[in-house]
N, C-alpha and C positions, 0 to 999 in steps of 0.2 A: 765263059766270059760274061752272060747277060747274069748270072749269082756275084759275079763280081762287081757288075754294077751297079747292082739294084744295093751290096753292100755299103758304097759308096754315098747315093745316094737315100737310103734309108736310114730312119734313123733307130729301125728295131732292129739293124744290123751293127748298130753300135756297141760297144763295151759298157755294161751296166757302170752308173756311177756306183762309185763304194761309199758306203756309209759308216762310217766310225762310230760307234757306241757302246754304254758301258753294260748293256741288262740289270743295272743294282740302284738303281736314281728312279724311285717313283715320284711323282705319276709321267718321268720326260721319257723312260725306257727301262722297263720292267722283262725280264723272262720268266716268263712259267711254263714248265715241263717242258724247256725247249724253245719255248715259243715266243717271242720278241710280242712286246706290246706296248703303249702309250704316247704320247702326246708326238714326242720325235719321231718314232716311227709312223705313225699317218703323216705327219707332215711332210717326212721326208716323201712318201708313198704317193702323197698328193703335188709336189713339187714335180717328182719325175714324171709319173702320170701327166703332166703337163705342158712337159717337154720332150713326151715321147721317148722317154728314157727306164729303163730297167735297172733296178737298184741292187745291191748285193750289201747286205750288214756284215761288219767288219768286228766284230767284240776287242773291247780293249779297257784294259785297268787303267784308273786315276792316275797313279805314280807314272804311267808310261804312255800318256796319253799327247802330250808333245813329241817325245823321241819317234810315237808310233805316227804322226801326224808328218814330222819334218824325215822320215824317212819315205814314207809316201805310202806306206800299208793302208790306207783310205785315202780319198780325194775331200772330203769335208766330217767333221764331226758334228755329229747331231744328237746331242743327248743330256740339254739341260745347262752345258757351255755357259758359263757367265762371263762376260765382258769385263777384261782387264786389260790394262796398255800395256803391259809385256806379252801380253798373246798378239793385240794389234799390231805391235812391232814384230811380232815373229811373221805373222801372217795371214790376210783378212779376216776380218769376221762380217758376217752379214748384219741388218736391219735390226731390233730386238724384236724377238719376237713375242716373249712372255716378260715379267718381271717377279721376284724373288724376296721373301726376307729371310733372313736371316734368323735365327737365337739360338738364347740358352735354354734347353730344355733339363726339366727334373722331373720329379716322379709328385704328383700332386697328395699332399698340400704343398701351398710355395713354403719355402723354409721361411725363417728370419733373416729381413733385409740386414742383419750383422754377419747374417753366412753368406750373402754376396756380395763381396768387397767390389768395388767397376773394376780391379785389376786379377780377378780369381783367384785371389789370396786361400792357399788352403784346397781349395778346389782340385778335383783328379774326373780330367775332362775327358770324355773321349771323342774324335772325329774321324771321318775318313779322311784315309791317307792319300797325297799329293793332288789331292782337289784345290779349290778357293777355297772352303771351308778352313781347310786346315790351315791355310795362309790367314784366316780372319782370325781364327782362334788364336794363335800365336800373337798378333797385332793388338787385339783386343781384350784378350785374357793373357797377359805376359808374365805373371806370376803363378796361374795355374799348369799343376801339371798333367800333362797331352798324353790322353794312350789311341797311337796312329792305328786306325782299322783297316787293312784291304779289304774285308770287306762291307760295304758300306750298311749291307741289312740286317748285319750282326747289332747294329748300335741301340735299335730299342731294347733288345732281350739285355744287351749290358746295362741296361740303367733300370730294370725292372729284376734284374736280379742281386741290383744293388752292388755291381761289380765297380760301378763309376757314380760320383755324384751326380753328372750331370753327362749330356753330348750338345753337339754343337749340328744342327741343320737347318733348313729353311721350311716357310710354314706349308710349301708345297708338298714336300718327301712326308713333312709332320702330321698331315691328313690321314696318310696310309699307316699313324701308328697306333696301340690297343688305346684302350683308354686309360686314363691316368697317368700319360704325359702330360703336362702343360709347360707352357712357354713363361721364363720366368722371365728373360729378356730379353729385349731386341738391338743384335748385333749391327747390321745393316740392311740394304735395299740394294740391290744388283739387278741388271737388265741379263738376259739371256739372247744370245745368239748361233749361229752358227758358223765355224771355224775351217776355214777352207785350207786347204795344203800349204806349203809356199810356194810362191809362182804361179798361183791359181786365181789373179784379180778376177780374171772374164768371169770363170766359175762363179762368185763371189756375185759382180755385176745381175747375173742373167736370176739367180736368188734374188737378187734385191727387186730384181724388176719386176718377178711374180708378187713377190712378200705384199709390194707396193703395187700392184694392179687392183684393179676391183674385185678379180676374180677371188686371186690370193688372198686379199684383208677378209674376205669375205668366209673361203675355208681355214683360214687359221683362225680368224673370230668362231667359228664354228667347233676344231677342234680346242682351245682353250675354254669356249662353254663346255663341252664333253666331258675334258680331264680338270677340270675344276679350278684353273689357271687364270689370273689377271691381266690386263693389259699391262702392255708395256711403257704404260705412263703412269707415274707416280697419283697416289690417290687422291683427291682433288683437284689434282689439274686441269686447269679452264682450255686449253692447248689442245688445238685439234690433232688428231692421230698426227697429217703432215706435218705440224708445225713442231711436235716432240721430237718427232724423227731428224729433222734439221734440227734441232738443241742437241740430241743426242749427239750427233758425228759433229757440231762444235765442240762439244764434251770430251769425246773422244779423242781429238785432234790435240787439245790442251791438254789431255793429261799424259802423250807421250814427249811434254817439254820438260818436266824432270828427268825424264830418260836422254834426249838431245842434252842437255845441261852437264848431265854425268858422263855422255859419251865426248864431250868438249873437254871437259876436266881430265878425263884420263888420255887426251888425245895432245892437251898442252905442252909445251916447251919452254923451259926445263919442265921434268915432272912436277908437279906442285905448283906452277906459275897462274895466276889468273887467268881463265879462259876466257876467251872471248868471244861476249855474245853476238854482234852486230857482225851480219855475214853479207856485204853490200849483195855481192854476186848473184848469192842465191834469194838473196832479198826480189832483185828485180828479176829475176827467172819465175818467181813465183809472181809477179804481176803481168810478167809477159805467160803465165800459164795462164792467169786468172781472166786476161782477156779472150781467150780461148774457148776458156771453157763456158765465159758466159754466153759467145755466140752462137755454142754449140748446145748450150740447154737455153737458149731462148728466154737471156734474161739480161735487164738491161745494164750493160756497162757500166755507167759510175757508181748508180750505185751497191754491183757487185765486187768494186774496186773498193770501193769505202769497205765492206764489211774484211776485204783479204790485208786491209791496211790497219784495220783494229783489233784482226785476227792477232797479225806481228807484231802491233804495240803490246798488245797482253804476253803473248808468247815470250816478249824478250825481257817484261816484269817478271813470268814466272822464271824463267832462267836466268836471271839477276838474282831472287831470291834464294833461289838453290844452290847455285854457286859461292851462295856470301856464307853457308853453311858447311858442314863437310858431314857425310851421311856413310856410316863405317860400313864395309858389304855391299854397296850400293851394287844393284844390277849395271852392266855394264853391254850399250850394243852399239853395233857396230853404224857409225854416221850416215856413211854412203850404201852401205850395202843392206841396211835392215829399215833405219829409221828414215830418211828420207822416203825412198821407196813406199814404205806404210803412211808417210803425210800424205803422199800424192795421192795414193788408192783414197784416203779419206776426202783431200778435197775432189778428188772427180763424184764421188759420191753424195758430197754436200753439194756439188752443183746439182746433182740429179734433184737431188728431195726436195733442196729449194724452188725447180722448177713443179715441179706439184703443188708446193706450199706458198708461192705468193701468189699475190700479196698480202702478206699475212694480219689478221685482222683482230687477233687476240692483245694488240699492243705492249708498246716495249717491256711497262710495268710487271706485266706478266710473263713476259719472255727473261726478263731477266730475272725474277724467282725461282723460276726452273732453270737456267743456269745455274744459282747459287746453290741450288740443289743438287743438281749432279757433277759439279765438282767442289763439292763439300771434300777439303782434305788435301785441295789444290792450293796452293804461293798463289792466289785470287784474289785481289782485293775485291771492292763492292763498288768504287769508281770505272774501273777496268770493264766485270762483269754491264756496266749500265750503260760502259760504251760500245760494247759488244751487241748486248742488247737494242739499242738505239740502232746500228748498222742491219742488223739483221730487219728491223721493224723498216729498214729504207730500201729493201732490196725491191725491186719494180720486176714485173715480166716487159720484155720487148715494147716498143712500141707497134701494136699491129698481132702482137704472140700472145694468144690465152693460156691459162694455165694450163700443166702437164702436155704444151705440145711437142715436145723434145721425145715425152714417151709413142705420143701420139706417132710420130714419126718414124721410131723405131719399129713401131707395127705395123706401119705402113709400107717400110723398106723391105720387111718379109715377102711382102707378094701381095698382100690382099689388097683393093680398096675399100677403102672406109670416105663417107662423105664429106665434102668443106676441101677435099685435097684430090684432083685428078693422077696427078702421077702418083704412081706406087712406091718409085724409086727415089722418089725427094731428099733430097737429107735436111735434119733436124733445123737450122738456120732458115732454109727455103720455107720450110713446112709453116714458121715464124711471118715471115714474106706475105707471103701466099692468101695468110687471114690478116 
């Protein structure tokens, strides 16, 4: 009986999380002779380590790395993950943790810019198979033709033994290749995260609240010095860590409104009929959430009302635009059961980081170039983006609530005390009060 309890309440008696990765993605998770190494693996190692939890790595191929995800053979993927709105509609993704680029790689010297047409005219590309990469390649280079690799560390020997003109990876994997690669061009910029099960927000949450601790910034700052990784904010950005972080999951949030737009469109009546964007109900469901959630992170109502009110105005230009178009293949998910679901996880999470991040002090000018930034490729006008921007530059903490007390509060509620708050057990509102 007393094994039983102590299982209960220990948490070395718990079930290791599982970890999802692929061992072929350097420098995020490499094997050699067996052996798991790189960037995701310390992080993961240090995330549970920190939660008192024991890890188990789960190996899993690119092509299968969804099906293995939405069957549940792992509880989170950790191995380089890039941030796309069809994975956030599938199913959380954490913070970024690192960021990515993209290219075209050859074998040096660059050829003749007449031998790289911008559509890979000619070109015989090779990428790994059912990644982003291969998704970019296709998008980006839509005349060249693709030879799909499983496996992914085959692709420099193919382009040094002259098998393919070129491959397609990012400048992180490209560090680790011989010499006489070079990069002839650059495809894109992608944020990396980590990709939790479905149905696994908490999971999701209790990552984000290490990622975003001081602890956490501190060892992942640490392991991306190591593995030779950038932050997760675009290069020159004047934007403090928090204040990226709340751009990002605006980001984020807007760009699964072409996916709401396509799942309206195929949801219409008769088939074919104009969808209809203006959803009064759920309009104000989302303002009776958004008063919620501001008093629960400690941040003051109107004007975290304004920014969920210019959220909507943009959201229903981008789904205005997309609907006045017809997009052949278009992904198609599910309204209620996939894509709302995944707004909500985003805005409880844009409330968390906005309680970190204000009042934010990098002004709106600048907050709005980084939006235009990372949804470069969004139905976004640059009116839209400067009203967004404006809202977020007006978001206030509590009257009486310093910054980050909502997390503050969450640590408090574990048991310990910490100074400026007597009860342990306060919740995050009080905790607001209180100072």
């Amino acid at each position: 009986m007393a094994a039983i309890l102590c299982c209960h309440l220990s948490a070395a008696c718990a079930a290791p999380v599982r970890i999802g990765t692929s061992g072929d993605y350097p420098p995020f998770s490499m094997s050699d002779a067996g052996e798991l190494r790189g960037f995701e693996i310390d992080a993961a190692q240090a995330w549970a380590g920190a939660r008192g939890h024991d890890v188990q790595f789960v190996r899993f191929r690119w092509p299968d790395l969804e099906a293995d995800l939405r069957a549940g053979r792992f509880d989170v993927a950790m191995s380089g993950v890039t941030v796309r709105a069809e994975r956030s509609a599938r199913s959380p993704m954490s913070v970024a943790v690192t960021r990515a680029e993209a290219g075209l790689y050859v074998r040096a010297p660059l050829p003749r810019p007449s031998r790289l047409s911008p559509e890979g005219r000619g070109l015989h590309v090779a990428v790994n198979r059912g990644g982003h990469l291969e998704r970019l390649a296709r998008a980006r280079l839509p005349e060249a033709t693709l030879q799909l690799v499983s496996d992914n560390r085959a692709l420099p020997d193919l382009l040094q033994r002259g098998a393919v003109d070129a491959i397609v990876a990012d400048g992180a994997e490209a560090a680790s290749f011989p010499p006489g690669i070079v990069r002839a061009r650059r495809l894109g910029s992608d944020r990396k995260a980590w990709w939790a099960a479905p149905g696994r927000p908490e999971l999701v949450a209790q990552m984000n609240r290490w990622a975003s601790s001081h602890e956490g910034r501190r060892r992942i700052a640490r392991l991306r010095q190591r593995w030779g990784l950038p932050s997760p904010k675009p290069a020159g950005s004047v934007l403090s860590a928090a204040e990226d972080q709340v751009v990002d999951f605006v980001a984020r949030r807007l760009a699964l409104m072409p996916l709401v737009a396509e799942a309206k469109r195929a949801a219409s009546t008769p088939p074919g009929a104009v969808a209809a964007v203006l959803a009064p109900a759920r309009e104000a469901e989302i303002r009776q959430r958004a008063r919620t959630r501001a008093r629960a992170n400690g941040l003051e109502d109107d004007g975290f009302l304004a920014l969920v009110e210019a959220q909507m105005a943009t959201a229903r230009r981008v789904q205005e635009r997309v609907l006045a178009t017809e997009v052949a293949g278009a992904s198609v998910f599910s309204l209620d059961g996939e894509l709302r679901p995944a707004i909500d996880v985003l805005d409880d999470e844009l409330a968390r980081a906005l309680a970190e991040a204000v009042p934010m002090t990098s002004g709106a000018p600048a907050l709005r170039e980084a939006l235009a930034q990372e949804t470069a490729g969004l139905a976004a006008a640059q009116p839209e983006l400067a009203g967004l921007a404006q809202a977020l530059a007006g978001v206030r903490p509590a009257v009486g609530c310093r910054r980050g007390c909502r997390a503050q509060a969450i640590r408090f509620s574990s048991g310990g005390r910490r100074r400026g708050i007597s009860n342990p057990r306060v919740a995050p509102d009080q905790a607001c009060a209180l100072r």
